[in-house]
PyMOL commands that place a pseudoatom at each C-alpha (Angstrom):
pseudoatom trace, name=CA, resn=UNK, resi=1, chain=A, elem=C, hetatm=0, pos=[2.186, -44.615, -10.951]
pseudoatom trace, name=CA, resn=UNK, resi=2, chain=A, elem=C, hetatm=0, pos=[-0.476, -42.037, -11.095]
pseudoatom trace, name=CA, resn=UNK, resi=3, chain=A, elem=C, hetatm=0, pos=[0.849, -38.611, -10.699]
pseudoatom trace, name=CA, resn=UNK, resi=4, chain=A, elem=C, hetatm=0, pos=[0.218, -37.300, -7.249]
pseudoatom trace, name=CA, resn=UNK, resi=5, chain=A, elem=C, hetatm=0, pos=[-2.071, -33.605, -7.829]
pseudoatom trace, name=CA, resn=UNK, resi=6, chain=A, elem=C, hetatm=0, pos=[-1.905, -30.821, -5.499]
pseudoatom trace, name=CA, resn=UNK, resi=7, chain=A, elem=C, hetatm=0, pos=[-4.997, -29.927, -4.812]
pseudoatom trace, name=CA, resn=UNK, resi=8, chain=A, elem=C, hetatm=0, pos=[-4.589, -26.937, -2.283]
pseudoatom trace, name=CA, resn=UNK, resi=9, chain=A, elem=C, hetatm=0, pos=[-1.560, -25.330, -4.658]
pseudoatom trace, name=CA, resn=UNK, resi=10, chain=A, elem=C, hetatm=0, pos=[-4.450, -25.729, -7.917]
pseudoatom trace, name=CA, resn=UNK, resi=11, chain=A, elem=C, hetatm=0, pos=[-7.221, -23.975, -6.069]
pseudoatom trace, name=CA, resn=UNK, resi=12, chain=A, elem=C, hetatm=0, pos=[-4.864, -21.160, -4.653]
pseudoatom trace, name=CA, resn=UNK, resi=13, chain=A, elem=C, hetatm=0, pos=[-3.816, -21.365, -8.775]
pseudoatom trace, name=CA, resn=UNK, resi=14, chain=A, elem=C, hetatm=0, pos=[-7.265, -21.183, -9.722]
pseudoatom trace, name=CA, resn=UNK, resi=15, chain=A, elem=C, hetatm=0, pos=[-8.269, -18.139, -7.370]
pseudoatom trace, name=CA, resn=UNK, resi=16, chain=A, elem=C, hetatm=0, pos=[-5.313, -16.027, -8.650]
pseudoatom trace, name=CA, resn=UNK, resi=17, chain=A, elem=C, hetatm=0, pos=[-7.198, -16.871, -11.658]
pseudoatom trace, name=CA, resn=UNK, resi=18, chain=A, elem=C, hetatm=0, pos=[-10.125, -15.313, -10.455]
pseudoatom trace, name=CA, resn=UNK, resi=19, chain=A, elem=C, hetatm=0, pos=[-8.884, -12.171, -9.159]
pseudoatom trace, name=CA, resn=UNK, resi=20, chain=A, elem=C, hetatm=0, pos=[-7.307, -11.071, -12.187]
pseudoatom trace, name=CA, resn=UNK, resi=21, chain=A, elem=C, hetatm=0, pos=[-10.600, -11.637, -13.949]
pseudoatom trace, name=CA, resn=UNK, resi=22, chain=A, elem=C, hetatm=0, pos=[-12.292, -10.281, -11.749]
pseudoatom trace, name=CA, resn=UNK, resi=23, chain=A, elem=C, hetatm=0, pos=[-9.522, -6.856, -11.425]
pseudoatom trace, name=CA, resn=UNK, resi=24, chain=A, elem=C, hetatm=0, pos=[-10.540, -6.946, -14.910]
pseudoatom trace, name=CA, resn=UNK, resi=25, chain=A, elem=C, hetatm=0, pos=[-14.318, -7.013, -15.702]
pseudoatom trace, name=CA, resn=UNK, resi=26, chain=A, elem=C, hetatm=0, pos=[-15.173, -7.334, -12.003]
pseudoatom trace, name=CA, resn=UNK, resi=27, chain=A, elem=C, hetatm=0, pos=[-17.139, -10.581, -10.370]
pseudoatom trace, name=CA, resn=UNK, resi=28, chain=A, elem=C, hetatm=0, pos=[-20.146, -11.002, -13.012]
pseudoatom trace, name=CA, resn=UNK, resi=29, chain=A, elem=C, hetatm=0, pos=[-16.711, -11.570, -15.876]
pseudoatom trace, name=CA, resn=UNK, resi=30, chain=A, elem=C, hetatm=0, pos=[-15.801, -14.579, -13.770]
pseudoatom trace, name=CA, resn=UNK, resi=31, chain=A, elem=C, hetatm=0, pos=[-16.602, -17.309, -16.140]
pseudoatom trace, name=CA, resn=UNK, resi=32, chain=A, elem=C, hetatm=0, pos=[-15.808, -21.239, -15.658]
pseudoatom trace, name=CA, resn=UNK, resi=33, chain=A, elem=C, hetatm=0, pos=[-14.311, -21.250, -18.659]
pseudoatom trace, name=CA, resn=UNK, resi=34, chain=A, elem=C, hetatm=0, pos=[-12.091, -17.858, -18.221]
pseudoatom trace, name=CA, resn=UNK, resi=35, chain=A, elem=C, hetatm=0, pos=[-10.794, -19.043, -14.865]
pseudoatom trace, name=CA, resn=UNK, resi=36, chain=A, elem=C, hetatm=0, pos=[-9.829, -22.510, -16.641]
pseudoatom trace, name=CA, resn=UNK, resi=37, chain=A, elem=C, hetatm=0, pos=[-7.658, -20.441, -19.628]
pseudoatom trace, name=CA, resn=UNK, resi=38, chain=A, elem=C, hetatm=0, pos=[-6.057, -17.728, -16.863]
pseudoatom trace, name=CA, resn=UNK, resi=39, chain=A, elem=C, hetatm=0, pos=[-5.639, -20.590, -14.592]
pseudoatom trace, name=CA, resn=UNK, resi=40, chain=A, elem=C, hetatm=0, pos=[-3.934, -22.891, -17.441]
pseudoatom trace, name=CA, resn=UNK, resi=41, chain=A, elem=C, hetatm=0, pos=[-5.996, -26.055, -16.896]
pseudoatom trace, name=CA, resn=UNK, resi=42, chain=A, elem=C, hetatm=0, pos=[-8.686, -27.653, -17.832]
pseudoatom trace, name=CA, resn=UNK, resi=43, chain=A, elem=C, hetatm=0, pos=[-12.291, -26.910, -16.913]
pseudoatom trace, name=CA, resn=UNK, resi=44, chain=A, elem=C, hetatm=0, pos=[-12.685, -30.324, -15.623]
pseudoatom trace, name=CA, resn=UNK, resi=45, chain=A, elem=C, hetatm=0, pos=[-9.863, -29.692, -12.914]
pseudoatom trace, name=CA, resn=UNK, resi=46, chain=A, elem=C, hetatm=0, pos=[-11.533, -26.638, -11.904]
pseudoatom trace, name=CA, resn=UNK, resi=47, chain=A, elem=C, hetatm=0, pos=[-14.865, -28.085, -11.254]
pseudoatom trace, name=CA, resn=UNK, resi=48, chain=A, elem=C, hetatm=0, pos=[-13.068, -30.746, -9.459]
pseudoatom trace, name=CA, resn=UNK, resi=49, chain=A, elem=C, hetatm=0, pos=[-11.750, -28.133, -7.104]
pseudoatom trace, name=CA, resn=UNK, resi=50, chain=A, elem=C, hetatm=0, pos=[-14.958, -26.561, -7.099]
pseudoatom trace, name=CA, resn=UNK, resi=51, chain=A, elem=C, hetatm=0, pos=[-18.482, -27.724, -7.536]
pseudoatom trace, name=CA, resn=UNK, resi=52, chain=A, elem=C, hetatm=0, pos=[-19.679, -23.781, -8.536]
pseudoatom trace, name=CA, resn=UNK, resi=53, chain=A, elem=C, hetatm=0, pos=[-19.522, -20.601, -9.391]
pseudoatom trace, name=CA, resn=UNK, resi=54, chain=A, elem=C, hetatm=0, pos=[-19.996, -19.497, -5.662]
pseudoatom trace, name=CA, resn=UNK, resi=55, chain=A, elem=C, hetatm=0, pos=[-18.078, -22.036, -3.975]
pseudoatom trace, name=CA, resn=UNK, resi=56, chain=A, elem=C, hetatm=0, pos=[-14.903, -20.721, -6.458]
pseudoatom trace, name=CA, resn=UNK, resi=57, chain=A, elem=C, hetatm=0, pos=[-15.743, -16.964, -5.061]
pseudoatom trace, name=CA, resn=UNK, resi=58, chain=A, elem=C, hetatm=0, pos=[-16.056, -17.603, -1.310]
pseudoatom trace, name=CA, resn=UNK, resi=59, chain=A, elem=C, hetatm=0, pos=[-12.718, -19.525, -1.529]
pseudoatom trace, name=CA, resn=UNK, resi=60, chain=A, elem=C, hetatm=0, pos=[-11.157, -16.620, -3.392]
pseudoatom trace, name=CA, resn=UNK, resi=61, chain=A, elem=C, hetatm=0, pos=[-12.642, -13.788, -1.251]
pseudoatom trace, name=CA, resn=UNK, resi=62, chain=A, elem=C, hetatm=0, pos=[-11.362, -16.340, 1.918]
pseudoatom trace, name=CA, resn=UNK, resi=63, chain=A, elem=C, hetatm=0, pos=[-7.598, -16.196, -0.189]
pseudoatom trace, name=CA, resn=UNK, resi=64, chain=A, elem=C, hetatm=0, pos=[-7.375, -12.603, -0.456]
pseudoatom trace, name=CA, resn=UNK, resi=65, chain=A, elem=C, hetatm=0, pos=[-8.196, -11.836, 2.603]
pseudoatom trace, name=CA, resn=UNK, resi=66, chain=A, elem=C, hetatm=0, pos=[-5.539, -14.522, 4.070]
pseudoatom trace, name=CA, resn=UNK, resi=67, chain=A, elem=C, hetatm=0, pos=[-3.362, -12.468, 2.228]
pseudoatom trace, name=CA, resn=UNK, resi=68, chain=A, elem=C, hetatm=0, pos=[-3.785, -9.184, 3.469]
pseudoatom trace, name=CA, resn=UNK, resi=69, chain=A, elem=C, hetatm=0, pos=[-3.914, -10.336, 6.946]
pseudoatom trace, name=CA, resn=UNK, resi=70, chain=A, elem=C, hetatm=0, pos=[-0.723, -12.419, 6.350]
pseudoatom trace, name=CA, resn=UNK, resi=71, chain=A, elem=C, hetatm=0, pos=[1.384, -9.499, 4.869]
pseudoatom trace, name=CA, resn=UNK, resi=72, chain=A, elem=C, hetatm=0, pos=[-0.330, -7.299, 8.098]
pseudoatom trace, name=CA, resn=UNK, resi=73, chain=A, elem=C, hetatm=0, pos=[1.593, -10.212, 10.016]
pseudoatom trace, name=CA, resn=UNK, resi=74, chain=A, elem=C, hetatm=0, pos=[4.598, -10.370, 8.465]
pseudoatom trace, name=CA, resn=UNK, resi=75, chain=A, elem=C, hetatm=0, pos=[5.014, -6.553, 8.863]
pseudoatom trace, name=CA, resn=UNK, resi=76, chain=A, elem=C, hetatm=0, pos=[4.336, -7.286, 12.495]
pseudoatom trace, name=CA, resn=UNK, resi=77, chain=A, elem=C, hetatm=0, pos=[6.890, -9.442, 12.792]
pseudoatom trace, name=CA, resn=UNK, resi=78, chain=A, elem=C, hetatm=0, pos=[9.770, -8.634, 10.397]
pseudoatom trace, name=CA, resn=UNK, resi=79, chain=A, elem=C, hetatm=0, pos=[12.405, -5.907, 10.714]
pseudoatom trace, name=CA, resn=UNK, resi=80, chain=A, elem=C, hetatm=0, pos=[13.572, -4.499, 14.040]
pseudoatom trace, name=CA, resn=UNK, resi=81, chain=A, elem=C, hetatm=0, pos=[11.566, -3.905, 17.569]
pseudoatom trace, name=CA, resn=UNK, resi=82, chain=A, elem=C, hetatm=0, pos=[8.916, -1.694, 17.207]
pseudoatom trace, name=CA, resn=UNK, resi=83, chain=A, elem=C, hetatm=0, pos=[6.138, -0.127, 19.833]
pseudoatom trace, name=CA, resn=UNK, resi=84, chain=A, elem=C, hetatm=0, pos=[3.051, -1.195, 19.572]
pseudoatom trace, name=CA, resn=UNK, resi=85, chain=A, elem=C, hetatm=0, pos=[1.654, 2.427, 18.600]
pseudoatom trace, name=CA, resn=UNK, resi=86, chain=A, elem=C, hetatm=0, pos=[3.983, 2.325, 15.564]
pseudoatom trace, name=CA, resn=UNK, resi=87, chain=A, elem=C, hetatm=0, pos=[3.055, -1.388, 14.534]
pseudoatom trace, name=CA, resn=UNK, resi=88, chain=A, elem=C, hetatm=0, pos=[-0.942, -0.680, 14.863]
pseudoatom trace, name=CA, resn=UNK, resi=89, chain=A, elem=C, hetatm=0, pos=[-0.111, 2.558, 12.319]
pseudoatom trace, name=CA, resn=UNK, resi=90, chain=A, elem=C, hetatm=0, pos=[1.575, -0.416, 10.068]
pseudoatom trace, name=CA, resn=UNK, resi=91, chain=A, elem=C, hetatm=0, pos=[-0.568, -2.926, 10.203]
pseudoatom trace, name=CA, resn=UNK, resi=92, chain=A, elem=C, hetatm=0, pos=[-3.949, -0.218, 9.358]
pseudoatom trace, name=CA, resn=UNK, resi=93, chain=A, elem=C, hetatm=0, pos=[-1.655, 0.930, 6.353]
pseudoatom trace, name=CA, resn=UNK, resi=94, chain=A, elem=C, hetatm=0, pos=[-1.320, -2.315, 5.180]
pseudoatom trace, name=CA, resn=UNK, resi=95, chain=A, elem=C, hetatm=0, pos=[-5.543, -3.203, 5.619]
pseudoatom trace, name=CA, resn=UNK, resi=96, chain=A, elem=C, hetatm=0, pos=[-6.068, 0.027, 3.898]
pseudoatom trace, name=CA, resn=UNK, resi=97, chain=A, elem=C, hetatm=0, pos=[-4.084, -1.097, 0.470]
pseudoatom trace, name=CA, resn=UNK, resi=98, chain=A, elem=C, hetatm=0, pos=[-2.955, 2.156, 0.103]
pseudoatom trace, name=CA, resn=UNK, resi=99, chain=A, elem=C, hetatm=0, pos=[0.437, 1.051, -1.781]
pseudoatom trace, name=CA, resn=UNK, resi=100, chain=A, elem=C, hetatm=0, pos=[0.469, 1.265, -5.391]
pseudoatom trace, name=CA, resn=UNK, resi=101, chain=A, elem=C, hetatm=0, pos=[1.536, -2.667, -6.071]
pseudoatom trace, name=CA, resn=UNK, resi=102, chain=A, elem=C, hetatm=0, pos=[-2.131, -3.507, -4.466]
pseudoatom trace, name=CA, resn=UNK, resi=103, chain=A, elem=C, hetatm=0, pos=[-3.928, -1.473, -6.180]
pseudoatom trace, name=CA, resn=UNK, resi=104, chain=A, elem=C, hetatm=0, pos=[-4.961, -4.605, -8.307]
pseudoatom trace, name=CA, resn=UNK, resi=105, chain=A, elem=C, hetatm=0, pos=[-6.108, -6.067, -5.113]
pseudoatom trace, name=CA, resn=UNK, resi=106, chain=A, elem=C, hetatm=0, pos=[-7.804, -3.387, -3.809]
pseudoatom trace, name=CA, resn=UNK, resi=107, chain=A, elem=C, hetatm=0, pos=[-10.042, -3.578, -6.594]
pseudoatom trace, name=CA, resn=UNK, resi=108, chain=A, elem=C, hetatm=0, pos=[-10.523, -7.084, -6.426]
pseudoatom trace, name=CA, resn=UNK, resi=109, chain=A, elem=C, hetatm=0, pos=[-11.842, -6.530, -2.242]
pseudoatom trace, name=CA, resn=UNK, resi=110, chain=A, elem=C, hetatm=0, pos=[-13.727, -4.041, -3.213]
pseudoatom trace, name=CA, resn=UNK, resi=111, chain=A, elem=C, hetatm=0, pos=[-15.798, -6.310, -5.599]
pseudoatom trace, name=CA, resn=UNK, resi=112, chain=A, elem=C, hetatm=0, pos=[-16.284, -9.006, -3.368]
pseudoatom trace, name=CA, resn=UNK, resi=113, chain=A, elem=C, hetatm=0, pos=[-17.606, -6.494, -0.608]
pseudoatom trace, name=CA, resn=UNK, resi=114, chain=A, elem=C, hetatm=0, pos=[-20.173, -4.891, -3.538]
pseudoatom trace, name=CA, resn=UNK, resi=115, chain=A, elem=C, hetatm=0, pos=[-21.294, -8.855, -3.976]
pseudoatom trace, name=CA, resn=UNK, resi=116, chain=A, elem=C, hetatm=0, pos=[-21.342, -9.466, -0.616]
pseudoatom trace, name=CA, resn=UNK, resi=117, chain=A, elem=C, hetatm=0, pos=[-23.918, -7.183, -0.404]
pseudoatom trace, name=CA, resn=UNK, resi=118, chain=A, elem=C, hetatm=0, pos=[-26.112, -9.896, -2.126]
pseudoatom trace, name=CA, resn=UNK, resi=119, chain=A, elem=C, hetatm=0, pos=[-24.508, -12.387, -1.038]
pseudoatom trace, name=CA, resn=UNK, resi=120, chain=A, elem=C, hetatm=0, pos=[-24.811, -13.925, 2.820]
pseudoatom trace, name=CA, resn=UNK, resi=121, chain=A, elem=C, hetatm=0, pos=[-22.485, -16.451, 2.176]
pseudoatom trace, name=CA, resn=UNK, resi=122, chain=A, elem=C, hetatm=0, pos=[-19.901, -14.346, 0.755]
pseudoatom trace, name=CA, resn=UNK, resi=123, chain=A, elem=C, hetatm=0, pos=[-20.616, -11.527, 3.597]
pseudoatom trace, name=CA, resn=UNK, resi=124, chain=A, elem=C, hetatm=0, pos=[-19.850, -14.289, 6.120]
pseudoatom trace, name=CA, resn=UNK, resi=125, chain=A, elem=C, hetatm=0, pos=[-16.698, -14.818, 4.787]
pseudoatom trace, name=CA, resn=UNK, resi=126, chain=A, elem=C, hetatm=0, pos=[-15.952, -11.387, 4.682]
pseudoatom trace, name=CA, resn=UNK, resi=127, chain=A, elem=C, hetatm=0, pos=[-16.826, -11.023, 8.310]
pseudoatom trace, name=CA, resn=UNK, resi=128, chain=A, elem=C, hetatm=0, pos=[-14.545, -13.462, 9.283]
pseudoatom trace, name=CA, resn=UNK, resi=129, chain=A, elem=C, hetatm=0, pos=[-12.040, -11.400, 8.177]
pseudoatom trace, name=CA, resn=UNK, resi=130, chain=A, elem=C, hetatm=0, pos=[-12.672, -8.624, 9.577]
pseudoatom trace, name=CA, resn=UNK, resi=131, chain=A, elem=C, hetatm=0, pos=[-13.408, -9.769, 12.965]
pseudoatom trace, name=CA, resn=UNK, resi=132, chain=A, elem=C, hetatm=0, pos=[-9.525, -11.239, 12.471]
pseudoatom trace, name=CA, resn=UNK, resi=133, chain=A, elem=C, hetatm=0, pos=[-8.292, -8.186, 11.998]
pseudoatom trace, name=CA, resn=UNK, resi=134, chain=A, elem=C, hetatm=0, pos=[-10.594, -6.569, 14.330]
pseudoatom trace, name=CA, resn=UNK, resi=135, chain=A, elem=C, hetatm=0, pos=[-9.212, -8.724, 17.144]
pseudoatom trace, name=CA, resn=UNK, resi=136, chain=A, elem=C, hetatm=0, pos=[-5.046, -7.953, 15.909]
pseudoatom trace, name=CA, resn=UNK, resi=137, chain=A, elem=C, hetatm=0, pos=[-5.671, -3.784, 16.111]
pseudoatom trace, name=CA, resn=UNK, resi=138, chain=A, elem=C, hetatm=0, pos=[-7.817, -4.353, 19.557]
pseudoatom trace, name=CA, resn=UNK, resi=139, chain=A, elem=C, hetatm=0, pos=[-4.734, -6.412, 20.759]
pseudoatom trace, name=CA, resn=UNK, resi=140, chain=A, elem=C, hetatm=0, pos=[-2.489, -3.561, 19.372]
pseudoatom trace, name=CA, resn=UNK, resi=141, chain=A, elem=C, hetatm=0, pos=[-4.491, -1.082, 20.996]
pseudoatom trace, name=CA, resn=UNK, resi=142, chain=A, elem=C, hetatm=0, pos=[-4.257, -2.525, 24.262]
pseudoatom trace, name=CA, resn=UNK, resi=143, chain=A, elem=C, hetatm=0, pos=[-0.849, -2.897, 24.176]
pseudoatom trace, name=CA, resn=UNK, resi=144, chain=A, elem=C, hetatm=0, pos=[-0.142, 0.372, 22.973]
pseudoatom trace, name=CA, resn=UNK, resi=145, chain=A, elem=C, hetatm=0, pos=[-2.618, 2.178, 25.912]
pseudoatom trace, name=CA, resn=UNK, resi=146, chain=A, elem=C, hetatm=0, pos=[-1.466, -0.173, 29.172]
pseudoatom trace, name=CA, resn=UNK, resi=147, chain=A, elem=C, hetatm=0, pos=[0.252, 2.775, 30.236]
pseudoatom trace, name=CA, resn=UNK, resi=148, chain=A, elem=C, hetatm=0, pos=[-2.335, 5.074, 29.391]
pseudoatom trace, name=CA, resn=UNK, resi=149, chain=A, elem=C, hetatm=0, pos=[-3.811, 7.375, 32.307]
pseudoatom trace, name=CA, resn=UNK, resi=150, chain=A, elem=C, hetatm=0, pos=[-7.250, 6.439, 31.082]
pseudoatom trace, name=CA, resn=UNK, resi=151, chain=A, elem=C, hetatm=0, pos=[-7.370, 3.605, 28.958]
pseudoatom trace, name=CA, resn=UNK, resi=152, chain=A, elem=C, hetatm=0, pos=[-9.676, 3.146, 26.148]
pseudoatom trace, name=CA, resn=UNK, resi=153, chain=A, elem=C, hetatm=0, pos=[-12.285, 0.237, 24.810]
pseudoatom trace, name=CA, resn=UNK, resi=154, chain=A, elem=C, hetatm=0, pos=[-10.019, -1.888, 22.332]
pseudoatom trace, name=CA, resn=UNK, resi=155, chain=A, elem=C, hetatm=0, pos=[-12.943, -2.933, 20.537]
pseudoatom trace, name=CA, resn=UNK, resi=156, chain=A, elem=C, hetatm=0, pos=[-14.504, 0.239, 20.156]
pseudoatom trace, name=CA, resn=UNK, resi=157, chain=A, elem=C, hetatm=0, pos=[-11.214, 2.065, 19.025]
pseudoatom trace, name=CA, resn=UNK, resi=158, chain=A, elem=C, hetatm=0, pos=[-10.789, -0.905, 16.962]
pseudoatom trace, name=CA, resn=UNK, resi=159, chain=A, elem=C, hetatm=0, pos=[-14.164, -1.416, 14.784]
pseudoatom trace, name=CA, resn=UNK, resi=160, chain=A, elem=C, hetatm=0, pos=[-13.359, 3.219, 14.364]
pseudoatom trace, name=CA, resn=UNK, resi=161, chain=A, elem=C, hetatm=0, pos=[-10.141, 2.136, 13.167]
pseudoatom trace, name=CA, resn=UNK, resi=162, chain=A, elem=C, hetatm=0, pos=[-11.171, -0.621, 10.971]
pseudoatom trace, name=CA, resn=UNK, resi=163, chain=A, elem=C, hetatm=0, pos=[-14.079, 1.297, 9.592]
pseudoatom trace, name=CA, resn=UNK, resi=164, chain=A, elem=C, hetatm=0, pos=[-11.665, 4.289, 8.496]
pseudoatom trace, name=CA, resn=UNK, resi=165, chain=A, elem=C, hetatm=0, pos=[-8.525, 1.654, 6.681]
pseudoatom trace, name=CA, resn=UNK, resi=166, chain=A, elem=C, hetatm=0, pos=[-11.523, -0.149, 4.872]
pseudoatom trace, name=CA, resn=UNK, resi=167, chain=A, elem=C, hetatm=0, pos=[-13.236, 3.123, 3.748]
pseudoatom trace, name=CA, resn=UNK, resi=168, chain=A, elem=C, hetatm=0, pos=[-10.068, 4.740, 2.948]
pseudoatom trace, name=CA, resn=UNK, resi=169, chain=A, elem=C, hetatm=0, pos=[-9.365, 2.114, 0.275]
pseudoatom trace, name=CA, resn=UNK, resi=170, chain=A, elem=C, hetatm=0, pos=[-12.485, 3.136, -1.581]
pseudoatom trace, name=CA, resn=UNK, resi=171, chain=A, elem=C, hetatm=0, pos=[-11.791, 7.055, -1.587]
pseudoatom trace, name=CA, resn=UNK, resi=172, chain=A, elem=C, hetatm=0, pos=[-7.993, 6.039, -3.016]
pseudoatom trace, name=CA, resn=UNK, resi=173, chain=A, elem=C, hetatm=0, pos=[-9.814, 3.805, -6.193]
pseudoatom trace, name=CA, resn=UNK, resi=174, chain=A, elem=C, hetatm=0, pos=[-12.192, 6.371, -7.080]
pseudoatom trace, name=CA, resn=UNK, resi=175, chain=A, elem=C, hetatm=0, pos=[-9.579, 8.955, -6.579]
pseudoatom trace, name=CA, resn=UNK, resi=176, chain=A, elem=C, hetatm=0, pos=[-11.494, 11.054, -3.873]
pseudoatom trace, name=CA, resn=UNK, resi=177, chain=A, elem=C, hetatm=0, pos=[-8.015, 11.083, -2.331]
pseudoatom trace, name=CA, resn=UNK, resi=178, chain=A, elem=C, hetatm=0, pos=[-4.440, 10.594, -3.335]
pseudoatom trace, name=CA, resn=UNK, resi=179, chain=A, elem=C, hetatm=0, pos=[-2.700, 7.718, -1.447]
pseudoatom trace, name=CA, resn=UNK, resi=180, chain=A, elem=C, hetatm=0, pos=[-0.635, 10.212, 0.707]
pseudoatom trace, name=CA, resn=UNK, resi=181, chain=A, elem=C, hetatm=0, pos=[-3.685, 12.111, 1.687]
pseudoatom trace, name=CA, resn=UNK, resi=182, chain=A, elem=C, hetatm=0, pos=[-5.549, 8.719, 2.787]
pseudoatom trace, name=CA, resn=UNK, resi=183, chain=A, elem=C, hetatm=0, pos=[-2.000, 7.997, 4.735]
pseudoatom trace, name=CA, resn=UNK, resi=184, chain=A, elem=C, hetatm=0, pos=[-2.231, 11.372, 6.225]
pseudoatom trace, name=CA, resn=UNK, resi=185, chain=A, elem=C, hetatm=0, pos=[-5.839, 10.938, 7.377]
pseudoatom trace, name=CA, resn=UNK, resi=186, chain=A, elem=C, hetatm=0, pos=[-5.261, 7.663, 8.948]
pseudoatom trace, name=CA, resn=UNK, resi=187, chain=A, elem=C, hetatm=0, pos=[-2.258, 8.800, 11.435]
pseudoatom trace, name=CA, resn=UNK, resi=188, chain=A, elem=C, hetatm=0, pos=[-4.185, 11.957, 11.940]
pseudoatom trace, name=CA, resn=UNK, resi=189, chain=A, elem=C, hetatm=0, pos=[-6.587, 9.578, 13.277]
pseudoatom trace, name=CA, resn=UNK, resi=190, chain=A, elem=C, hetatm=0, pos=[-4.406, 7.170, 15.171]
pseudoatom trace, name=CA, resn=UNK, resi=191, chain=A, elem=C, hetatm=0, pos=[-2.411, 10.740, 16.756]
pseudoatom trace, name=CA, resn=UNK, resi=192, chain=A, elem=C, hetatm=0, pos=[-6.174, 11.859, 17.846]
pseudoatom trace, name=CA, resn=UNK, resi=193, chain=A, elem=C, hetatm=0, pos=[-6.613, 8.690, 19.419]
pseudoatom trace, name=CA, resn=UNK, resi=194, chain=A, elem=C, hetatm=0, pos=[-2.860, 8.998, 21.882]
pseudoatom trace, name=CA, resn=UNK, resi=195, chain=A, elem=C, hetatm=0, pos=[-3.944, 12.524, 22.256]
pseudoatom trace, name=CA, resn=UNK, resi=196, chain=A, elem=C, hetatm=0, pos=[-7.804, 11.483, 23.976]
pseudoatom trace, name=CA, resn=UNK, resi=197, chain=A, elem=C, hetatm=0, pos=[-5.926, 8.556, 26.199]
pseudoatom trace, name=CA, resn=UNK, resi=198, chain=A, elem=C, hetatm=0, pos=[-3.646, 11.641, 27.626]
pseudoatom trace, name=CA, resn=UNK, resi=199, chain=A, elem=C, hetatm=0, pos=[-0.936, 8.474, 28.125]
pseudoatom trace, name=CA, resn=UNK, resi=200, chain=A, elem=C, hetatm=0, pos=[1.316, 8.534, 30.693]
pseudoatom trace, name=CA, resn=UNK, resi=201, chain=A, elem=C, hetatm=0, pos=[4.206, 8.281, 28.962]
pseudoatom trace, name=CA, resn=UNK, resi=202, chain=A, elem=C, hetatm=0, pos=[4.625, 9.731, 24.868]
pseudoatom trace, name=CA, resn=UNK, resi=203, chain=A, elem=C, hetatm=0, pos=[3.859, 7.297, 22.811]
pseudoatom trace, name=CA, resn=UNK, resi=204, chain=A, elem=C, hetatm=0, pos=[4.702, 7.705, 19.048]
pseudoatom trace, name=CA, resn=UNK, resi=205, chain=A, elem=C, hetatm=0, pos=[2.219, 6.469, 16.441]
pseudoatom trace, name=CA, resn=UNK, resi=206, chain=A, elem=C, hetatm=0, pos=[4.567, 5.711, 13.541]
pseudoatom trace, name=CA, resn=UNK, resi=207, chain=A, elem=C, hetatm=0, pos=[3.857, 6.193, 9.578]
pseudoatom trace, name=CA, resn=UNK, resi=208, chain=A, elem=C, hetatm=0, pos=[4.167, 2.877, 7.630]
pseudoatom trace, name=CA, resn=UNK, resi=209, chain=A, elem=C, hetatm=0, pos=[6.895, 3.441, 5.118]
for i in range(1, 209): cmd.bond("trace and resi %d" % i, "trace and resi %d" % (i + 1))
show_as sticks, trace
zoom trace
């Protein structure tokens, strides 16, 4: 009997594959033929996951940012009750990649944005994914502020929000800022915005730990 091939489990293989390439020597070091020897198969089984080059990058880019949002999640969900204000300060900690174990994939986001750039098809994924997460702080937000004596626009605090995790990511590669200083600057932000919503009742915006 034939053996049965899974062919969702070897293209998640195969991107893994990719980002460490591309952690590596970046997106234009991405070779068939390198993802085939990280990857451990053949380049035939690649291209029959993949029919190019660019098709194997936006299903990557789509992977890691599945996994960020996952872990943002997972955070969300795991360990004991939390306030919204504290789980909003988690998940933008988590988008931000300031921990050192994803570092790796830090770099690896920040190459797919730079080729997005040049790229509509990868920039459409990558929009995706951050109108996704987007959507999870502006639900945060409100949830946080329904108490709030004037309440703010979730999208609006949102996209701010959003903007300042993403950027923060690149300041912590380049080493503009340590990774506690970009934590510090992103509660300082998310403190700011309880202060301007002068809530009704104190409402604590936890650190991630």
């Amino acid at each position: 009997m034939p053996r049965q091939v899974d062919h969702e489990g070897r293209r998640r293989l195969i991107a893994e594959a990719i980002c460490r390439i591309a952690d590596q020597r970046g997106l234009e070091g991405v070779t068939l033929r390198d993802v085939a020897a990280v990857a451990q198969v053949s380049m035939g089984a690649v291209q029959r996951c993949f029919r190019s080059k660019d098709e194997m990058l936006l299903f990557a880019v789509g992977y890691v940012g599945e996994r960020i949002t996952e872990r943002v999640r997972a955070r969300l969900s795991g360990g004991p009750a939390q306030s919204p204000a504290t789980a909003l300060g988690h998940a933008a900690t988590e988008v931000a990649l300031l921990r050192e174990e994803h570092r790796a994939e830090a770099r690896v986001w920040l190459a797919f944005v730079a080729q997005a750039a040049v790229s509509e098809s990868l920039a459409e994924t990558l929009r995706i994914s951050y109108a996704a997460l987007q959507d999870l702080f502006a639900r945060l937000i409100t949830e946080a502020t329904q108490s709030a004596a004037a309440p703010p626009e979730p999208r609006r605090e949102a996209r701010a929000l959003l903007a300042l995790a993403d950027g923060l990511t690149s300041h912590v590669l380049l080493g503009h800022l340590t990774p506690d200083e970009a934590d510090e600057a992103l509660h300082t932000h998310l403190a700011g915005l309880w202060a301007r919503l002068d809530a009704t009742k104190p409402i604590t915006a936890g650190r991630a730990g």
